[in-house]
VOTI-116412 format. One line per field, with one value per atom (N, C-alpha, C): residue number from 0; z, x, y; atom name. Coordinates in Angstrom, 1 decimal. Layout:
BEGIN
i = [NUM/...]
pz = [Z/...]
px = [X/...]
py = [Y/...]
at = [CA/...]
END
This chain:
BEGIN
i = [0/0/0/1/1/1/2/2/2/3/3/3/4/4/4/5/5/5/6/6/6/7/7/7/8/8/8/9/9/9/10/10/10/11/11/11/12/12/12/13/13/13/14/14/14/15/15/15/16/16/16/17/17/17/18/18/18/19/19/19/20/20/20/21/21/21/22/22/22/23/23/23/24/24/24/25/25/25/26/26/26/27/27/27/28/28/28/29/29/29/30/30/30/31/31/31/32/32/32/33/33/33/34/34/34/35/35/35/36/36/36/37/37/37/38/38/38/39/39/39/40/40/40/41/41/41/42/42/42/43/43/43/44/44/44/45/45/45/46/46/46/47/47/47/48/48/48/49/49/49/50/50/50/51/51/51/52/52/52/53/53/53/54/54/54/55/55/55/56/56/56/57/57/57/58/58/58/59/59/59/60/60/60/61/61/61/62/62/62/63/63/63/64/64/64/65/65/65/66/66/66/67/67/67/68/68/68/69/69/69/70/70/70/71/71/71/72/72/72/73/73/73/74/74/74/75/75/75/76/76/76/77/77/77/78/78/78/79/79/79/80/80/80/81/81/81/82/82/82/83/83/83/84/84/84/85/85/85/86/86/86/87/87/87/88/88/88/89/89/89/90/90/90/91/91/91/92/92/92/93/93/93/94/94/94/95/95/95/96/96/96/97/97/97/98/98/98/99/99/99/100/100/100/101/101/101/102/102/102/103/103/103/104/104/104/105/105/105/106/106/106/107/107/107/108/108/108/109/109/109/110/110/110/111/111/111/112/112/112/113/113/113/114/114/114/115/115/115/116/116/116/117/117/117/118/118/118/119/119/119/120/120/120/121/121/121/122/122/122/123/123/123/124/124/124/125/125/125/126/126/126/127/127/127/128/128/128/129/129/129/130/130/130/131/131/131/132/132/132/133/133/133/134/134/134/135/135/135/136/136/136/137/137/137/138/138/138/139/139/139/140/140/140/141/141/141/142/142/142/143/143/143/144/144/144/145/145/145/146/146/146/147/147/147/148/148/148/149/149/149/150/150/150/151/151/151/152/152/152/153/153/153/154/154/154/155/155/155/156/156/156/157/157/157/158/158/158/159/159/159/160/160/160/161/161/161/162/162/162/163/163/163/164/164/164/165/165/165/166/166/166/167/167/167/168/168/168/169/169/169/170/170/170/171/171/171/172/172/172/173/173/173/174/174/174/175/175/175/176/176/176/177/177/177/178/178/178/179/179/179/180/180/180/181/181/181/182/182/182/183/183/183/184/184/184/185/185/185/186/186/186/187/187/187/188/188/188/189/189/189/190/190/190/191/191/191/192/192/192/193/193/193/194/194/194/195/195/195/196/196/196/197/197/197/198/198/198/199/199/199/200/200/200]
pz = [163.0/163.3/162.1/161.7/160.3/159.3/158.8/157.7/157.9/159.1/159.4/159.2/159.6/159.5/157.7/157.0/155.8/155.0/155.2/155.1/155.1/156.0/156.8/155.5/155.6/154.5/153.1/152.8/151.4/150.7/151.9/151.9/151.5/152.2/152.4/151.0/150.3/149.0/148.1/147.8/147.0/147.3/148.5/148.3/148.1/148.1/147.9/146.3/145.7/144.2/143.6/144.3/143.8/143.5/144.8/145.3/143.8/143.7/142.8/141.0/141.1/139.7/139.7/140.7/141.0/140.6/141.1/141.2/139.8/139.2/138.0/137.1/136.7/136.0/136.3/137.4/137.4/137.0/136.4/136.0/134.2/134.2/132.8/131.9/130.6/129.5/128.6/128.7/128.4/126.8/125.8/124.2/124.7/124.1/123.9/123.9/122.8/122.2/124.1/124.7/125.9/127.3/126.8/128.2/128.1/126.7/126.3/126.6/126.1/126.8/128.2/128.9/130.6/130.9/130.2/131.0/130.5/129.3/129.4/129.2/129.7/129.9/129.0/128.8/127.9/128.7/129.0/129.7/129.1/129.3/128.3/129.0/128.4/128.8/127.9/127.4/126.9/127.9/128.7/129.8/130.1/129.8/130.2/131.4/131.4/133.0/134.1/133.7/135.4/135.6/134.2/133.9/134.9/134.4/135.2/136.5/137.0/138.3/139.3/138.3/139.3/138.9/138.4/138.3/139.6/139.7/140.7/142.1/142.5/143.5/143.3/142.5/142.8/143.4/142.3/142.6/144.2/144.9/146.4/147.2/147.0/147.5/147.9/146.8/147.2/147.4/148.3/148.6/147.9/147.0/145.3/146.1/145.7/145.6/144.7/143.7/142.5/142.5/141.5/141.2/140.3/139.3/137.9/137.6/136.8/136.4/135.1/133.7/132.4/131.8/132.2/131.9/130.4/129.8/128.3/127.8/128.2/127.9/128.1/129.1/129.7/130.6/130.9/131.8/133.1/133.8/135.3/136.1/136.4/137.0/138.4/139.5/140.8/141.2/142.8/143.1/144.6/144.8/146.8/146.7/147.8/148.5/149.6/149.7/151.1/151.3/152.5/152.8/152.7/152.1/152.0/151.8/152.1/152.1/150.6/150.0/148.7/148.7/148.5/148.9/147.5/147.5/146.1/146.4/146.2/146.9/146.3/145.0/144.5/145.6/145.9/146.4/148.1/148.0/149.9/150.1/149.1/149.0/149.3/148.2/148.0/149.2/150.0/151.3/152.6/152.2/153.3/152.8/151.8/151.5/152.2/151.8/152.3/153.7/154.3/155.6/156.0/155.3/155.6/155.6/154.7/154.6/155.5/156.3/157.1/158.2/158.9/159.7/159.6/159.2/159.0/159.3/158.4/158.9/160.2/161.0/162.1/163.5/162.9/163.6/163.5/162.3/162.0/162.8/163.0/163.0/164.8/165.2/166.5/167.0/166.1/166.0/166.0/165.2/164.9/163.9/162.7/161.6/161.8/163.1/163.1/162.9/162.7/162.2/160.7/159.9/158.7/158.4/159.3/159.6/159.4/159.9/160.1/159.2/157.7/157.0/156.2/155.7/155.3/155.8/157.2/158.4/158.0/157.9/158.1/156.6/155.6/153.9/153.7/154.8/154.7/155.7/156.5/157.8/156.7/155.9/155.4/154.0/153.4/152.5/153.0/154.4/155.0/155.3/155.3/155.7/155.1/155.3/154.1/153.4/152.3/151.6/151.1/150.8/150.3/149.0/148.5/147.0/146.7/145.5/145.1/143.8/144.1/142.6/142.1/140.7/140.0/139.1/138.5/137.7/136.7/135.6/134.5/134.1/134.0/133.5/132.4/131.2/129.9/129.8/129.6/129.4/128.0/127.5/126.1/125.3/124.6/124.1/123.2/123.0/122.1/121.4/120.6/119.2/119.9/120.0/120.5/121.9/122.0/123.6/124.3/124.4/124.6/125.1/126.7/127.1/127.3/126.8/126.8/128.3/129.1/129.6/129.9/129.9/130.3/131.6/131.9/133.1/133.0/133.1/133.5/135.1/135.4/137.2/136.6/137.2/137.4/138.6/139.4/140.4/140.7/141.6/141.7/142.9/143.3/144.6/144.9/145.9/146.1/147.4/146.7/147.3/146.9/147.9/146.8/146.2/144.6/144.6/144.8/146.1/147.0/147.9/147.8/149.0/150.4/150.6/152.0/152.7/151.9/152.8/153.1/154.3/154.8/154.3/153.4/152.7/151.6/150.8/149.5/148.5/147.9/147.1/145.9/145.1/143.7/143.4/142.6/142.5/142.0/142.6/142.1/141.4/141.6/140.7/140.0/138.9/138.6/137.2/137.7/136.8/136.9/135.4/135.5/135.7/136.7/137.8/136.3/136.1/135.2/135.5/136.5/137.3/136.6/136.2/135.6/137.1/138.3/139.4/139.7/139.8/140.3/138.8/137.9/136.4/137.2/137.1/137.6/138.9/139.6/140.8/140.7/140.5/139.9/138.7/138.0/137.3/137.9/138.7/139.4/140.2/140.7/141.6/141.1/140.0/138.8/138.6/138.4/137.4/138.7/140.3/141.3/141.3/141.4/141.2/140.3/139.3/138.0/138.2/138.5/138.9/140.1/141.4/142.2/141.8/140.9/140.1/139.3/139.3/138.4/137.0/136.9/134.9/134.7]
px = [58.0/59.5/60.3/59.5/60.5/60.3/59.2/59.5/60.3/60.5/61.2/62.6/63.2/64.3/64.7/63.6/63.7/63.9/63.0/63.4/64.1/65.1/66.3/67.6/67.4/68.6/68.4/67.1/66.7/67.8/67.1/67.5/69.1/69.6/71.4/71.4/70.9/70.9/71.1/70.1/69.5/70.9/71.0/72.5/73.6/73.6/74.9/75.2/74.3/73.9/74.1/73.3/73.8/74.9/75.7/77.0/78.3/78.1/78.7/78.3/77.0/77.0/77.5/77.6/78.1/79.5/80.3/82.2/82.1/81.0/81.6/81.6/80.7/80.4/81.6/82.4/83.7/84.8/84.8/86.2/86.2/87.7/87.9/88.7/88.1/88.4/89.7/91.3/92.0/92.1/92.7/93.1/94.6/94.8/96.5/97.5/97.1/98.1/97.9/97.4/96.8/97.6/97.4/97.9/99.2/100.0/101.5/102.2/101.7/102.1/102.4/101.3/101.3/102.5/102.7/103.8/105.3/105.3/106.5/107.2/108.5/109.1/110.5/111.1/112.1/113.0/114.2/115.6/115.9/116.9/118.4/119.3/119.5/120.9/120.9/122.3/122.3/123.1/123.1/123.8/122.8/122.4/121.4/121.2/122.6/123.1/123.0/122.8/122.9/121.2/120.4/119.1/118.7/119.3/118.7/118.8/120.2/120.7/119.8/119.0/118.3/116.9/116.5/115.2/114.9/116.1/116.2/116.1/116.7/116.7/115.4/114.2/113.2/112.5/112.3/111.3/111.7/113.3/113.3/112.9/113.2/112.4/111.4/110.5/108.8/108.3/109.3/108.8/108.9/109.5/109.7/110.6/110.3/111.6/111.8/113.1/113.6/113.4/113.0/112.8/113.8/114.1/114.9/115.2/116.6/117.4/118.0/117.8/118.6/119.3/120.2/121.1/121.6/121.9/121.8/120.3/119.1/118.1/117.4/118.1/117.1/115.9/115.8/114.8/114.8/113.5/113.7/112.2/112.3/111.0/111.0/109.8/109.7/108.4/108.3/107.1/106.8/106.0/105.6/104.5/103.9/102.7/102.0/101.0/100.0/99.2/98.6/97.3/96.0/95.3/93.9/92.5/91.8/90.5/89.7/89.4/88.8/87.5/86.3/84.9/84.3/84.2/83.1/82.2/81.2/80.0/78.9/78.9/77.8/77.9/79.1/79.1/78.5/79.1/78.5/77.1/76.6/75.1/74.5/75.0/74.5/74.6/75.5/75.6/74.6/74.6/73.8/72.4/71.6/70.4/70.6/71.2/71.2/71.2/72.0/72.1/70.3/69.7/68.8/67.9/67.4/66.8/67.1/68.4/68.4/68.3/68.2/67.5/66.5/65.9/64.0/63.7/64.7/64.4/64.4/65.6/65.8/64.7/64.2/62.9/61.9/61.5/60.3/60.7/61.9/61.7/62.5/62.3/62.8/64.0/64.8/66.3/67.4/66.1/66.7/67.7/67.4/68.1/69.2/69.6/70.1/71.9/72.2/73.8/73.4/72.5/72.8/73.2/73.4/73.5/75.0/76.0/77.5/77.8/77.7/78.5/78.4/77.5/76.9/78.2/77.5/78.1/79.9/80.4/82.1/82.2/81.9/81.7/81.8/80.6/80.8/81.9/82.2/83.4/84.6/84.7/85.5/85.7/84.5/84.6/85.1/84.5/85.2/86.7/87.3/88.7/89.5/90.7/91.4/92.2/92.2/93.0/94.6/95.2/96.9/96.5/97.3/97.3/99.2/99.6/100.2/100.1/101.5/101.6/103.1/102.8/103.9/104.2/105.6/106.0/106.9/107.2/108.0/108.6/109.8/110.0/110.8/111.4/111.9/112.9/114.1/114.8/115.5/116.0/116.1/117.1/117.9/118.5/116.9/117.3/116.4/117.1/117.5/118.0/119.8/120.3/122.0/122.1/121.0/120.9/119.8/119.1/118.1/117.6/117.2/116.6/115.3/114.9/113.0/113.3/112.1/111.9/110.2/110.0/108.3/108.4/107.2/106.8/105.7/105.2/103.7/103.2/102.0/102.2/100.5/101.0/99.3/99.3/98.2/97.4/96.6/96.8/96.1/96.0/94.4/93.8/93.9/94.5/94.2/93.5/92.5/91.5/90.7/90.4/90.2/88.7/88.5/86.9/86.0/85.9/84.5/84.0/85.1/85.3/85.5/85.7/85.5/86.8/87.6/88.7/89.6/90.6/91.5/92.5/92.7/94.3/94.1/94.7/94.6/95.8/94.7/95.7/95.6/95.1/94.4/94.2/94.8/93.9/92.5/91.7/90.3/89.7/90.8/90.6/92.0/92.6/93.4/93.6/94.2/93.9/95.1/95.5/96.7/96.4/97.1/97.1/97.2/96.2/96.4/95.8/95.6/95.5/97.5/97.3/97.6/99.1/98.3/99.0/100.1/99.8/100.5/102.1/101.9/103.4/103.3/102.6/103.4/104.4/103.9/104.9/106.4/105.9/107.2/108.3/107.5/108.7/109.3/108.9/109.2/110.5/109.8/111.1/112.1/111.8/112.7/114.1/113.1/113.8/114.8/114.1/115.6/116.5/116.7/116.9/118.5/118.1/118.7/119.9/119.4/119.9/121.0/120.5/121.4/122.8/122.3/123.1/124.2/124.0/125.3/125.5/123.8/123.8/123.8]
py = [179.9/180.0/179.4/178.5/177.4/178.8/179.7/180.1/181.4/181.6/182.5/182.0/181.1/181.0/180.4/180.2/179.9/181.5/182.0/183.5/184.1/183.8/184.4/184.0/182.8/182.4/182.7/182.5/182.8/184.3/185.3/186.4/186.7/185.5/185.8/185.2/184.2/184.0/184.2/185.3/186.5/187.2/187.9/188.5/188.4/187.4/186.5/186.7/185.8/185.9/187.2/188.2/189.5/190.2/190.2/190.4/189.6/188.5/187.8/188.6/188.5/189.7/190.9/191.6/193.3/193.1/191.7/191.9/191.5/190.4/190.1/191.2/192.5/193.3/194.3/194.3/195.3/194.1/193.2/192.9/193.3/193.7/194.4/193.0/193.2/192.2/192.9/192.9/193.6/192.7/193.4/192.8/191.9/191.5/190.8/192.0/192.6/194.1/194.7/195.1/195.8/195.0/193.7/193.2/193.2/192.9/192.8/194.2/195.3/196.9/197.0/196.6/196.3/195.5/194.1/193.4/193.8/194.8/195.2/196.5/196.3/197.9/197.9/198.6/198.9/200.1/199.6/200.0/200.5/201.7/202.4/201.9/200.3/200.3/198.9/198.5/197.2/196.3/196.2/195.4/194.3/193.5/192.6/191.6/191.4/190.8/191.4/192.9/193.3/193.3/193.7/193.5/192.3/191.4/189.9/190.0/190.5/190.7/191.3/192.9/193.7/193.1/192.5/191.4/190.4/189.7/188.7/189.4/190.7/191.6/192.0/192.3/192.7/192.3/190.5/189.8/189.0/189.4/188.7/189.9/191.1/192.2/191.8/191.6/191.1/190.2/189.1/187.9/186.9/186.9/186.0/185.0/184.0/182.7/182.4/182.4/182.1/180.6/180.2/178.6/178.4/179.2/179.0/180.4/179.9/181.4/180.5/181.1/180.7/181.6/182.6/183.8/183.8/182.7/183.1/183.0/182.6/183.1/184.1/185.0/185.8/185.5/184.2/184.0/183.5/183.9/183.7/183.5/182.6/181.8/181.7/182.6/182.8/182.2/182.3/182.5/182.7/182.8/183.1/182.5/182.5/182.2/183.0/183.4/184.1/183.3/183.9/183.7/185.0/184.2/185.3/185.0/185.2/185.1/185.1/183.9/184.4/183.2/184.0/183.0/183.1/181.9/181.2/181.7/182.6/183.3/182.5/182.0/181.2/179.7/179.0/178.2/178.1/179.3/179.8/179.6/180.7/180.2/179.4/178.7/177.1/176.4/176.4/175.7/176.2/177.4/177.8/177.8/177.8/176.8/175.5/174.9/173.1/173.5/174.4/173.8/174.7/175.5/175.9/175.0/173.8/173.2/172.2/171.6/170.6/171.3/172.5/172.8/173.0/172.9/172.8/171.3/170.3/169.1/168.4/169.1/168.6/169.2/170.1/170.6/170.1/169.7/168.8/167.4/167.0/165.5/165.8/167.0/166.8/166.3/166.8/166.7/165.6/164.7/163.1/163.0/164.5/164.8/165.6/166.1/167.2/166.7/165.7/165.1/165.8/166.2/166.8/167.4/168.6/170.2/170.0/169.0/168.7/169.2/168.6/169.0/170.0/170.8/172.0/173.0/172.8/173.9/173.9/172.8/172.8/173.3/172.4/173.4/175.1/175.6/177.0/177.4/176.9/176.9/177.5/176.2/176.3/177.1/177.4/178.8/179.7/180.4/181.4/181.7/180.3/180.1/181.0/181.2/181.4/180.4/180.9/180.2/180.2/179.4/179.2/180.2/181.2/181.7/181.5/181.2/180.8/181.9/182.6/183.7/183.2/183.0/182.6/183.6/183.8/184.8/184.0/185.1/184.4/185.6/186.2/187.1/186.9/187.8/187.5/189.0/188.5/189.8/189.4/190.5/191.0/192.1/192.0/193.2/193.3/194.9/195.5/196.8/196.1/197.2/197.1/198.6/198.6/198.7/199.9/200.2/200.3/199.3/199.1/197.6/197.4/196.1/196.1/194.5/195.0/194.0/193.9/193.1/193.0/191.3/191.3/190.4/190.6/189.9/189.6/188.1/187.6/187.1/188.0/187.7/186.1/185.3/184.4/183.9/183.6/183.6/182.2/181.3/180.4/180.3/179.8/179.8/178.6/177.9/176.4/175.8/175.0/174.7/173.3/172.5/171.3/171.8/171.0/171.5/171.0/170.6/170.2/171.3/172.0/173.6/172.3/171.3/170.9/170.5/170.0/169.8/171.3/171.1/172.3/172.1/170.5/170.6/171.0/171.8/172.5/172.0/171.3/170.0/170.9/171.5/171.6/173.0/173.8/175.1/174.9/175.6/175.9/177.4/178.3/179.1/179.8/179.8/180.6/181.6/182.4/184.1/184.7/185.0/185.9/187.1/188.1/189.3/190.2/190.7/191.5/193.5/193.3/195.0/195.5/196.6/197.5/197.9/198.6/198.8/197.7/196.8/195.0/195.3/195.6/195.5/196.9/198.2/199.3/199.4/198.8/198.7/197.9/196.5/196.0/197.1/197.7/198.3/199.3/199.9/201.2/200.5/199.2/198.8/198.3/197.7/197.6/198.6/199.4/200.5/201.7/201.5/201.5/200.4/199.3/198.7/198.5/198.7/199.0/199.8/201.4/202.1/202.3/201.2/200.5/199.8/199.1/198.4/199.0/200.1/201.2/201.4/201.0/201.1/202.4]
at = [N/CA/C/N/CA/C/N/CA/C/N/CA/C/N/CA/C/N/CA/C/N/CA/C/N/CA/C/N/CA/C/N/CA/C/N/CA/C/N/CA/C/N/CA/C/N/CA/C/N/CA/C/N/CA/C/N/CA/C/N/CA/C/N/CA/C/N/CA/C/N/CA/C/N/CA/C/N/CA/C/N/CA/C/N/CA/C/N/CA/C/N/CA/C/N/CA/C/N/CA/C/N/CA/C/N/CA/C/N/CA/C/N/CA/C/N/CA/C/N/CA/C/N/CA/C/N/CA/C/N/CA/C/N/CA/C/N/CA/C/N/CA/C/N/CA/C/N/CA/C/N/CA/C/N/CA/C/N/CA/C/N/CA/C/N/CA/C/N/CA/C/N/CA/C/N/CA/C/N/CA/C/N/CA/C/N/CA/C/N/CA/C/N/CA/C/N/CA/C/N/CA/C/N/CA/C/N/CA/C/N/CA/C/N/CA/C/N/CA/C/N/CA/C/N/CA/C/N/CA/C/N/CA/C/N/CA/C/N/CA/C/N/CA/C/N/CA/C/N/CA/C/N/CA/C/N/CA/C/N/CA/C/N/CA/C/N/CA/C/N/CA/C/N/CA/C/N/CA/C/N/CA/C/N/CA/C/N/CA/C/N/CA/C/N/CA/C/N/CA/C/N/CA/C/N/CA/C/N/CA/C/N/CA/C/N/CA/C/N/CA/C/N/CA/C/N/CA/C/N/CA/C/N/CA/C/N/CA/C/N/CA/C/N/CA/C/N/CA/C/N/CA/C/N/CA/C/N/CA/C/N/CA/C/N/CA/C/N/CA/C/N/CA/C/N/CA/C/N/CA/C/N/CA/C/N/CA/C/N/CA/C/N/CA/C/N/CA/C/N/CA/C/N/CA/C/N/CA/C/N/CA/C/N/CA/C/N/CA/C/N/CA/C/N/CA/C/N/CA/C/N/CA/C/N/CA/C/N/CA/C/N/CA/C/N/CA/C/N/CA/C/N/CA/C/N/CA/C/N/CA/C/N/CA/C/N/CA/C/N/CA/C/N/CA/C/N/CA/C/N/CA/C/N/CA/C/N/CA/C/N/CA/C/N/CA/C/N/CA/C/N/CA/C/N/CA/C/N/CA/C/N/CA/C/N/CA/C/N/CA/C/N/CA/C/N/CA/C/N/CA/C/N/CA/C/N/CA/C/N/CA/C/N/CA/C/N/CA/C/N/CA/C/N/CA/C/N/CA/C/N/CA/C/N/CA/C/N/CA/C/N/CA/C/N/CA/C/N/CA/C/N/CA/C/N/CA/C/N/CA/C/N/CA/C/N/CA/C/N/CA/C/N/CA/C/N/CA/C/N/CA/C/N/CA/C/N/CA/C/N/CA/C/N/CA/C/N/CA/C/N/CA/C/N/CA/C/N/CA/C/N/CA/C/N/CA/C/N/CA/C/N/CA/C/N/CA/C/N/CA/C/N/CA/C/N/CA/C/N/CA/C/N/CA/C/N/CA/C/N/CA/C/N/CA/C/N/CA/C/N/CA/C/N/CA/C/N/CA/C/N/CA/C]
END
């Protein structure tokens, strides 16, 4: 029965492990020149103010809370927050070994050991959780040339979670990544660029 249930987890292991090489081999390695194209777009209009104006309307569109606005700079600093599910799959693993092994223990010793299993168990409890994500933006507006406004936008991504994976207060990011999917700048400029148009440029 013990090597069966040893089996059992091993198995989830092994896939787990796997699973985590498959997502890492589809993430794409973009250049600077590549990612800088992505974050920006270029207006026909030299009105820069209303630029900022329909910026700030986009990013509250989409859940944005403005933090900071510097209008002779052109800059503007947002952010939101969700919830979502994002699992350390190496760490899951790992938990569910241990807790595989302290069940084996607690069977051998006739369940004198079995307070082991506690924490394992709430560790992966709490991998599964979801987690706070925290997206922050920065955007940069610009004349460009007579009639012409550039503007960029950087989206980054931070997962917070403490890094023990154990607690449920998420003091600390544990992982963060600038959103660099291609779709995520497409959309924003689309909304942008109604926006704009709203605006009476």
């Amino acid at each position: 029965m013990i090597k069966k249930i040893l089996s059992i987890f091993l198995l989830i292991v092994m896939m787990l492990s796997s699973s985590t090489g498959a997502y890492a081999k589809k993430a794409k390695t973009l250049t600077q020149l590549e990612r800088r194209e992505m974050e920006t777009r270029f207006f026909d209009t030299s009105d820069t103010d209303k630029v900022i104006k329909a910026a700030v309307n986009t990013l509250q569109d989409s859940g944005f809370i403005i933090q900071e606005i510097e209008p002779n700079l052109g800059y503007i600093r947002a952010s939101k927050s969700y919830k979502r599910k994002f699992i350390n799959k190496g760490r899951l693993a790992g938990q569910s070994f241990i807790l595989a092994l302290y069940t084996a223990f607690a069977v051998f010793s006739y369940g004198s050991t079995a307070y082991y299993v506690t924490d394992p168990t709430r560790r992966i409890s709490n991998e599964l959780h979801e987690k706070t994500v925290v997206v922050d933006t920065n955007v940069n507006v610009e004349q460009f040339g007579k009639n012409k406004t550039k503007v960029r936008i950087v989206f980054s991504q931070k997962v917070l979670q403490n890094a023990d994976g154990y607690s449920y207060v998420k003091s600390a990011p544990t992982r963060v990544l600038k959103v660099y999917e291609p779709k995520v700048y497409q959309e924003f400029f689309a909304q942008l660029d109604k926006s704009i148009f709203y605006e009476g440029i």
